[in-house]
C-alpha positions in Angstrom: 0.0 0.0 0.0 1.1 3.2 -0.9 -0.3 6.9 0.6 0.8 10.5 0.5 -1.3 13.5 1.5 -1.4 17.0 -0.1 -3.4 19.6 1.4 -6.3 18.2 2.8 -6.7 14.9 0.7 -5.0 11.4 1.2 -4.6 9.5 -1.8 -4.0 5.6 -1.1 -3.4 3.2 -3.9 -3.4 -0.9 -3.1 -3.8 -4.0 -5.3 -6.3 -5.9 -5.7 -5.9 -9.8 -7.8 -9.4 -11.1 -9.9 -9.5 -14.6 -10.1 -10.3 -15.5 -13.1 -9.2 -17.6 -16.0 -6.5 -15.1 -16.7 -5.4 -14.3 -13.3 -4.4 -10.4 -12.9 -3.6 -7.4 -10.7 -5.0 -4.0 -10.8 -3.8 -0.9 -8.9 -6.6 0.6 -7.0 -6.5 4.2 -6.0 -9.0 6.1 -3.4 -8.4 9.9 -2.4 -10.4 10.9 1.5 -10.6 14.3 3.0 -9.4 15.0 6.7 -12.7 13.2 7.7 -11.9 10.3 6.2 -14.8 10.8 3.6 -14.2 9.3 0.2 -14.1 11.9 -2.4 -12.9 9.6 -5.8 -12.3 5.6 -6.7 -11.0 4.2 -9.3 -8.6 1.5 -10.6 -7.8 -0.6 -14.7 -10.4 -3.0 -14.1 -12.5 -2.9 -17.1 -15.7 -3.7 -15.3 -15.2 -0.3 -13.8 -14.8 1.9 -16.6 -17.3 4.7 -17.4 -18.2 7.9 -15.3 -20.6 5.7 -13.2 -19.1 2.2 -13.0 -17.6 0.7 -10.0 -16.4 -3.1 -9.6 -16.4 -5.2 -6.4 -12.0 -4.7 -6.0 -13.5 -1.1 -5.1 -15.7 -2.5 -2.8 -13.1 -4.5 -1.5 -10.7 -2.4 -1.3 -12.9 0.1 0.7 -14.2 -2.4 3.2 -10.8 -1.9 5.9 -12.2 1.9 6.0 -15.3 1.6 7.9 -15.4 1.2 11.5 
């Protein structure tokens, strides 16, 4: 996992592994304010492209941020 902060935003970046036929690993990136609200997703899984789309390794990946 990889973090850094600028002003008042953290960006965090994991990776998440499908399991599919074709095994791969995508790079999953979230930015939170100082409250810890989520303010952007978004990773190079191709279920998740489009302005609206979000696949379940953003799900994942957001599960370790709720209390």
């Amino acid at each position: 996992m990889g973090f850094c902060t600028k002003d008042d935003t953290t960006f965090l970046r994991t990776q998440g592994r499908a399991k599919t036929r074709h095994s791969a690993t995508y790079n999953i990136d979230r930015s939170l304010d100082e409250q810890g609200n989520i303010l952007r997703t978004q990773n190079e899984c191709a279920a998740s492209m489009g302005p609206y789309a979000h696949c379940k390794h953003i799900r994942a990946a957001l599960l370790p941020l709720i209390n």
